[in-house]
C-alpha positions in Angstrom: 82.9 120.3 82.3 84.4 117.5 83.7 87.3 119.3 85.6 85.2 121.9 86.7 82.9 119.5 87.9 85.7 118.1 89.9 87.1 121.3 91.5 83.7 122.3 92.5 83.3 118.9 94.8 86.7 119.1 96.0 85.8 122.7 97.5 82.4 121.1 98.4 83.9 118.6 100.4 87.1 120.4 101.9 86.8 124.0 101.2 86.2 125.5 105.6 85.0 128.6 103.5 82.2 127.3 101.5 78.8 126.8 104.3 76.9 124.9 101.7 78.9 123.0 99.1 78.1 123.7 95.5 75.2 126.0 96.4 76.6 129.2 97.4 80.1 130.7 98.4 80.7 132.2 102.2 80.0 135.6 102.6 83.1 138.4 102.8 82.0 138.1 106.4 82.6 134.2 106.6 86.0 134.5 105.2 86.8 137.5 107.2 85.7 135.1 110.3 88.0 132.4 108.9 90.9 134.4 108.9 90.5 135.8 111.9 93.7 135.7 114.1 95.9 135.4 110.7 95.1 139.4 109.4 91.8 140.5 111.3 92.6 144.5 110.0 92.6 143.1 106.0 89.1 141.3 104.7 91.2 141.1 101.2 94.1 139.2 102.6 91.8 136.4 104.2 90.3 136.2 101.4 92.9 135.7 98.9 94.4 133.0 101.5 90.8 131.3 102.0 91.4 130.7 97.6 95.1 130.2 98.1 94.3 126.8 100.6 91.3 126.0 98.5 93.5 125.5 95.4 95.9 123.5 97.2 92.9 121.5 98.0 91.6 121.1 94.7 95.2 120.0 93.7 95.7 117.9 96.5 92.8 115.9 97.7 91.9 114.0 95.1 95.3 112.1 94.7 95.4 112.0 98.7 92.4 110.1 98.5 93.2 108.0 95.7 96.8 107.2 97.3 95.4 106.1 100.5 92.6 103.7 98.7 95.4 102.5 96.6 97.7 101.4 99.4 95.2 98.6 99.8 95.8 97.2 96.6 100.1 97.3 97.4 99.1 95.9 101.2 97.1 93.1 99.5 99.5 91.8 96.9 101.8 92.0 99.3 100.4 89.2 101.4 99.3 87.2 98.2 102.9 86.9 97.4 104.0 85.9 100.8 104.0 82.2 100.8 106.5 82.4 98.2 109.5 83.9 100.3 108.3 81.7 103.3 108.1 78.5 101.2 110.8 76.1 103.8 109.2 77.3 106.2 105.8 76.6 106.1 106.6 73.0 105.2 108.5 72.5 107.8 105.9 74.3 110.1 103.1 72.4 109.3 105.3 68.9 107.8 103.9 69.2 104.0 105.6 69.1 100.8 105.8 72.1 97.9 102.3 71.2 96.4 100.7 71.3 100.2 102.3 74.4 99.9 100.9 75.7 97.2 97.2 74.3 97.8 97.9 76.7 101.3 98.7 79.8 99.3 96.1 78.8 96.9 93.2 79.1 99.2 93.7 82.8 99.5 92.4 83.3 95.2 89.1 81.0 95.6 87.1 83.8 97.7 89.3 86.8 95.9 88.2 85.8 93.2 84.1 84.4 94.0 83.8 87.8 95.7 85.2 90.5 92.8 81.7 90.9 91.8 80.0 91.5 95.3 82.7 93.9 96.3 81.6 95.8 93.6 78.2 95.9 94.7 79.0 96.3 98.3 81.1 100.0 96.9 77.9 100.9 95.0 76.0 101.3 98.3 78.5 101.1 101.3 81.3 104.4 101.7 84.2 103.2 100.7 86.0 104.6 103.5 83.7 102.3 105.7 84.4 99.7 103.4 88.0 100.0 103.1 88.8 100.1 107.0 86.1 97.2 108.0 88.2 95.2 105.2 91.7 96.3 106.5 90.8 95.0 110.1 89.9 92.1 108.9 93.1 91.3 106.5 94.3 92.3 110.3 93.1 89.8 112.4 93.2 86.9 109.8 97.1 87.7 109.0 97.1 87.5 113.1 95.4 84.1 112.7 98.0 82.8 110.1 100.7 83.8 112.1 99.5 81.8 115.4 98.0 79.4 113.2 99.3 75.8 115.1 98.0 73.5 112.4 97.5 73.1 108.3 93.4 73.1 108.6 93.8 76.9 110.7 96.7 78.1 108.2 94.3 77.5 105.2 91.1 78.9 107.5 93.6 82.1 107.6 94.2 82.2 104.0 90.8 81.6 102.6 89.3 85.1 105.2 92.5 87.1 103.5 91.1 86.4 100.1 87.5 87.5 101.4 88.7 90.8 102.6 91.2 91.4 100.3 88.5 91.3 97.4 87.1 94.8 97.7 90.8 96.0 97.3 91.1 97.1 93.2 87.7 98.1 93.3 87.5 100.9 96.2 90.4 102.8 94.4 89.2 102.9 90.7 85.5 104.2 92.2 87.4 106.6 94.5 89.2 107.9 91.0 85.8 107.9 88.8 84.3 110.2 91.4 87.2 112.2 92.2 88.9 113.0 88.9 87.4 113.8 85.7 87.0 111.6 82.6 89.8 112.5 80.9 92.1 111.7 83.9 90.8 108.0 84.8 92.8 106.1 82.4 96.2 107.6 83.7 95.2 106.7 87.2 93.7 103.1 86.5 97.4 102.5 85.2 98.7 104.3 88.3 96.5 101.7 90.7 97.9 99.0 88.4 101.3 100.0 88.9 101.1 100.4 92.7 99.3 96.9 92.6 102.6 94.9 90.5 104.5 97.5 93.6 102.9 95.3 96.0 104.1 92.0 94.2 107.5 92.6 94.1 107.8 94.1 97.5 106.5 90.5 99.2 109.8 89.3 97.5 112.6 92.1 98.3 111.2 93.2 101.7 109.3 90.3 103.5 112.9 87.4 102.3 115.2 89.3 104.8 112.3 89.8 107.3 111.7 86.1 107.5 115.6 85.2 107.8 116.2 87.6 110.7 112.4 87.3 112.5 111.0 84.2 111.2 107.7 83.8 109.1 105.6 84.2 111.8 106.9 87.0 113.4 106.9 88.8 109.6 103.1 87.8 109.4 103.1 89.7 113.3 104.4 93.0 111.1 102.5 92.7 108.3 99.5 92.6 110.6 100.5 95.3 112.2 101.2 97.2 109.1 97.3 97.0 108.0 96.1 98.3 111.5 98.2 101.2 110.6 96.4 101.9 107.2 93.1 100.8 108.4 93.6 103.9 111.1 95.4 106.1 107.9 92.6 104.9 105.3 89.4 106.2 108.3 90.9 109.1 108.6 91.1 110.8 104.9 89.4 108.7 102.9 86.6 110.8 101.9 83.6 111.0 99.4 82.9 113.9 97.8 79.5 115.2 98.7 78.1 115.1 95.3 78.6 111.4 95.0 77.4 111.2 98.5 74.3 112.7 98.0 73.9 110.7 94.9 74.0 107.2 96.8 72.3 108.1 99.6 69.1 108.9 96.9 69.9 106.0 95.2 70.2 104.2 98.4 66.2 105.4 98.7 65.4 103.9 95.7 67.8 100.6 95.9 67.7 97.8 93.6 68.7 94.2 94.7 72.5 93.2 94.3 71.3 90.5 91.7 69.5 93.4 89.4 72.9 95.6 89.5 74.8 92.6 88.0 72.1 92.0 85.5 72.5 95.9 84.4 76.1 95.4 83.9 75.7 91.9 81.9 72.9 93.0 79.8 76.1 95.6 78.3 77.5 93.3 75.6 80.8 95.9 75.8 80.6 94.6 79.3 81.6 90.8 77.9 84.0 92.1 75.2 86.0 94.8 77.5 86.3 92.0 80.3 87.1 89.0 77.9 90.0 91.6 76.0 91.3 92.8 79.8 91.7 88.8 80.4 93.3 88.0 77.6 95.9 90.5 77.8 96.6 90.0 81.3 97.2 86.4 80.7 100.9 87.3 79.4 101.5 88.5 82.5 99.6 86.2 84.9 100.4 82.9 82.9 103.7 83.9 81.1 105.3 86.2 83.1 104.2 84.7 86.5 105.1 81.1 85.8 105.7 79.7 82.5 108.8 82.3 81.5 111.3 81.0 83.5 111.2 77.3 83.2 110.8 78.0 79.3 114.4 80.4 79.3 115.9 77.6 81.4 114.8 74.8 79.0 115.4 76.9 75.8 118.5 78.9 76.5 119.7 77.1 79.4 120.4 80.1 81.4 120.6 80.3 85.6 117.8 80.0 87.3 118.4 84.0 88.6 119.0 85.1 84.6 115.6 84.0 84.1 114.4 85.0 87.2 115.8 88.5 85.8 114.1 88.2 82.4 110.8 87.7 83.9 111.2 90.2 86.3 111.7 92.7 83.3 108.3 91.8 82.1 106.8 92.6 85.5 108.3 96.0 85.3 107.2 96.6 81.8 103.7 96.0 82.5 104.3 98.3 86.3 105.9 101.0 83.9 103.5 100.9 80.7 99.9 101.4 82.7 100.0 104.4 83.9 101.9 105.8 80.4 99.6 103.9 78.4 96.5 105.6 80.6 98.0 108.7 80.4 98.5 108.6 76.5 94.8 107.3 75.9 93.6 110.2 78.4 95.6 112.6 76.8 94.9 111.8 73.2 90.9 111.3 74.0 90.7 107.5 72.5 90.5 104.2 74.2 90.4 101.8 71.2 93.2 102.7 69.2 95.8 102.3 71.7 94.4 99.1 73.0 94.5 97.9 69.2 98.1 99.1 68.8 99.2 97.7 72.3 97.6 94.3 71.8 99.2 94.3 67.9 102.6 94.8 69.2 102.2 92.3 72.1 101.0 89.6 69.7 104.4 89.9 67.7 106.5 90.3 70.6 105.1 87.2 71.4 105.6 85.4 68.6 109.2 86.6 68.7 110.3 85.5 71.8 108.4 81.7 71.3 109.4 81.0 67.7 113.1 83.1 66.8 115.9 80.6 67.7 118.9 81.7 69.4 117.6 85.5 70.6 120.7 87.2 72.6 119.7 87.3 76.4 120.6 90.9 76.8 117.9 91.1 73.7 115.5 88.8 75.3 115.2 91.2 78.3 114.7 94.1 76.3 111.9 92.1 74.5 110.0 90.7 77.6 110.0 94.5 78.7 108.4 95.8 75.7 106.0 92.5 76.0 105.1 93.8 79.2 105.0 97.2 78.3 102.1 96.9 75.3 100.5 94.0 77.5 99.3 96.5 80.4 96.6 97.9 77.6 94.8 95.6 79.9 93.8 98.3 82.3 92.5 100.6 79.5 88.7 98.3 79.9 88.8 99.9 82.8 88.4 103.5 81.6 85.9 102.0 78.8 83.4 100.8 81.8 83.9 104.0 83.5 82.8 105.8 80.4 79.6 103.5 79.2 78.4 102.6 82.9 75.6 103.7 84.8 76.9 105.6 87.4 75.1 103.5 90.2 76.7 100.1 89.0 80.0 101.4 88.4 81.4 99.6 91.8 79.8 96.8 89.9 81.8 97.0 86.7 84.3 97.4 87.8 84.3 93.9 90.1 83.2 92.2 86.9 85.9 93.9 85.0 88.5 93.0 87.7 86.9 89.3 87.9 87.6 88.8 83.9 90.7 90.1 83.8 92.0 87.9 86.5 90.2 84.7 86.0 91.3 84.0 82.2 95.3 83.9 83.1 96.0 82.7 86.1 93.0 80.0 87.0 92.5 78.9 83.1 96.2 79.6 80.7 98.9 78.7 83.2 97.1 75.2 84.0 96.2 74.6 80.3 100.2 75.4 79.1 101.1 72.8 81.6 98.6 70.0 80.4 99.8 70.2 77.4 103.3 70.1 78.5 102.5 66.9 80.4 100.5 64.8 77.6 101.1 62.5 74.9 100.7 65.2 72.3 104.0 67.3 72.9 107.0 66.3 70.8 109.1 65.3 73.9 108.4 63.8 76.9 111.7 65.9 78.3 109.6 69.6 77.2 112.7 71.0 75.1 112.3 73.8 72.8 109.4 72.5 70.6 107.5 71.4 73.2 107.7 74.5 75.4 106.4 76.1 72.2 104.0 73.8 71.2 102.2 74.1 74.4 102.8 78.2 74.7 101.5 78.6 71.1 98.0 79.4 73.7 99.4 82.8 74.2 99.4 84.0 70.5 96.3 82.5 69.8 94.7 84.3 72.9 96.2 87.5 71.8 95.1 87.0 68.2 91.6 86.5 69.7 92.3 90.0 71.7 93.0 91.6 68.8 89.5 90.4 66.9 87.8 92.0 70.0 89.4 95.2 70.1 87.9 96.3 66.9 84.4 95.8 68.6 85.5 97.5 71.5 83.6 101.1 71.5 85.1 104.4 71.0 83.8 106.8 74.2 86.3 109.7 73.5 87.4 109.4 77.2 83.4 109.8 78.4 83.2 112.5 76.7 79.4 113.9 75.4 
């Protein structure tokens, strides 16, 4: 039912030869109408042309309007990452040192972060085509700001507005996919947006480096600003809601409840709590392992280059790109959520343990064993598909917020600083962090993927949303 479902609001919302969507098809006369100027002598040839375009529609539209949504979620990682390949410069620009750096770049993940949940919220009521382009002009002029900025205080002014409207980013595009595909498709393209997102990540490194050398890091800022006018224009043109969906939210829009009731729907779901607390933990391999930690710990432990390590992390950033949308696709297609999530977060837990605690790996092994971690360690998107399935379908905007805010918040804000207070106190067995200390104080990774694994088991089966 669920494909039919969605082929029936495609043509609804796209179909020229369908007067009322859902309710009735055009008359021969309609389609002869349609066609005229094409074959006026033939009624049968117009029509079998009118079904030839509206399966192309069907086929098409729903990943067009994915695609576009997702773009936001690439454009936004992008300019997270930024800093990073403009890191000279901006402490020369504006005469601070690494860490004033980093407390810049930092300022962009307070509001991300506060506003995950209200972004949610805002999709359950607000088109996310409106959404998405009011958001995209506003990444607009505050990249604008950044680039002009003249001092520290309006560089950090710049970053902290990016982070606002970058929040309604991942959302937008998972509720663009739960309306537009069926059930049995959302897990494969939850992995797709994931991939697209880590896309985003490691384009701000290849692309925006030799931008800066040849234009300068204000004058790549310039681009990127002009980059997001250009999908704000894309994103307002063929972002579209189906019309069953839209009449859905304009009744439910009749009969509103306040934004603080929505999140209460969503927290009273005690899967809500265990599919957000798993997704976190998961993701912390990549956000606290794989985005800092792994590289100073191959450089202390096997005393490789900095760019080998660099490499080896990388890998585990492309495992995690690469295993989303297969891992989505391979829950989808075998109609579970909970047994891959159990086998994923299994495997990651003794990947893990191999890399920390078996002296002496082989590098070339060692980068086939980060990309495996990574791999099994994107079974953080499948909570995802799980909220989709139990939802309400007027909070789902809202779950899907929450679900992004847990997943993000347990990594990056809470594991990477914890690994490196323990690196820094009187209780590691060095105070040069060698081997046993690197895994003394990583030894928070197993132990959060150990706690993963407990929770998967009370993660619940929907069979893909099926009834």
């Amino acid at each position: 039912m669920g494909e039919v479902d969605a082929k029936r609001r495609v043509r609804g919302a796209f179909n020229p030869c369908l007067k009322a969507p859902l309710t009735r098809r055009a008359s021969h006369a309609d389609l002869s109408h349609k066609g005229r100027g094409i074959n006026e002598g033939n009624p049968m040839n117009n029509h079998s042309l009118a079904l030839s375009r509206n399966r192309f529609w069907i086929l098409l539209m729903p990943w067009l309007v994915w695609g576009i949504s997702s773009l936001f979620v690439t454009y936004q990682m992008l300019l997270q990452t930024a800093p990073s390949v403009m890191l000279t410069d901006l402490q020369s620009a504006f005469s601070v040192n690494k860490f004033g750096v980093s407390l810049l770049s930092s300022c962009f993940f307070y509001t991300y972060l506060l506003l995950q949940i209200p972004s949610g919220m805002l999709v359950d009521r607000v088109h996310p085509r409106y959404c998405l382009t009011f958001c995209l002009l506003g990444i607009v002029i505050s990249t604008l700001l950044f680039a002009w900025a003249p001092t520290l205080a309006m560089a950090k002014t710049s970053r902290i507005l990016q982070g606002v409207f970058s929040a309604p980013s991942v959302v937008p595009a998972l509720y663009l996919a739960a309306i537009w595909f069926p059930a049995k498709r959302f897990a494969l393209v939850a992995g797709l947006t994931e991939m697209i997102g880590m896309s985003g990540a490691a384009l701000g490194q290849v692309l925006l480096a030799p931008s800066v050398d040849q234009y300068g890091w204000r004058g790549t800022l310039v681009g990127c600003a002009l980059l997001g006018l250009a999908l704000a224009l894309l994103t307002y043109t063929l972002v579209r809601e189906n019309p069953d969906d839209a009449e859905k939210k304009k009744q439910q829009a009749k009969n509103k409840t306040s934004f603080l009731r929505d999140l209460l729907v969503v927290i009273s779901y005690p899967q809500a709590w265990i599919n957000g607390l798993f997704s976190g933990l998961l993701f912390s391999i990549a956000a606290a392992f794989g985005s800092l930690w792994c590289i100073p710990y191959l450089m202390q432990v096997y005393s490789v280059s900095l760019d080998l390590a660099a490499g080896a992390s990388g890998m585990l950033l492309f495992g995690v790109a690469f295993g989303a949308p297969v891992l989505g696709w391979i829950s989808d297609r075998i109609g579970l959520r909970r047994l891959p999530m159990l086998i994923s977060t299994a495997m990651v837990f003794i990947l893990m343990m191999a890399v920390l605690y078996i002296p002496n790996i082989p590098i070339t092994l060692m980068f086939i064993l980060l990309f495996a971690l990574g791999f099994f360690s994107s079974a953080y998107a499948l909570p995802f598909a799980v909220m989709r399935d139990i939802m309400p379908e007027h909070v789902r905007g809202t779950a899907m917020g929450y679900t992004n805010l847990m997943c993000i918040l347990i990594g990056a804000p809470v594991l990477q600083p914890l690994i490196g207070w323990i690196l820094n106190t009187e209780l590691t067995m060095s105070p040069a962090h060698q081997a046993l200390d690197y895994q003394y104080a990583l030894s928070v990774l197993p132990i959060s993927l150990f706690i993963g694994l407990i929770l998967a088991f009370f993660i619940k089966e929907t069979h893909c949303g099926k009834k």
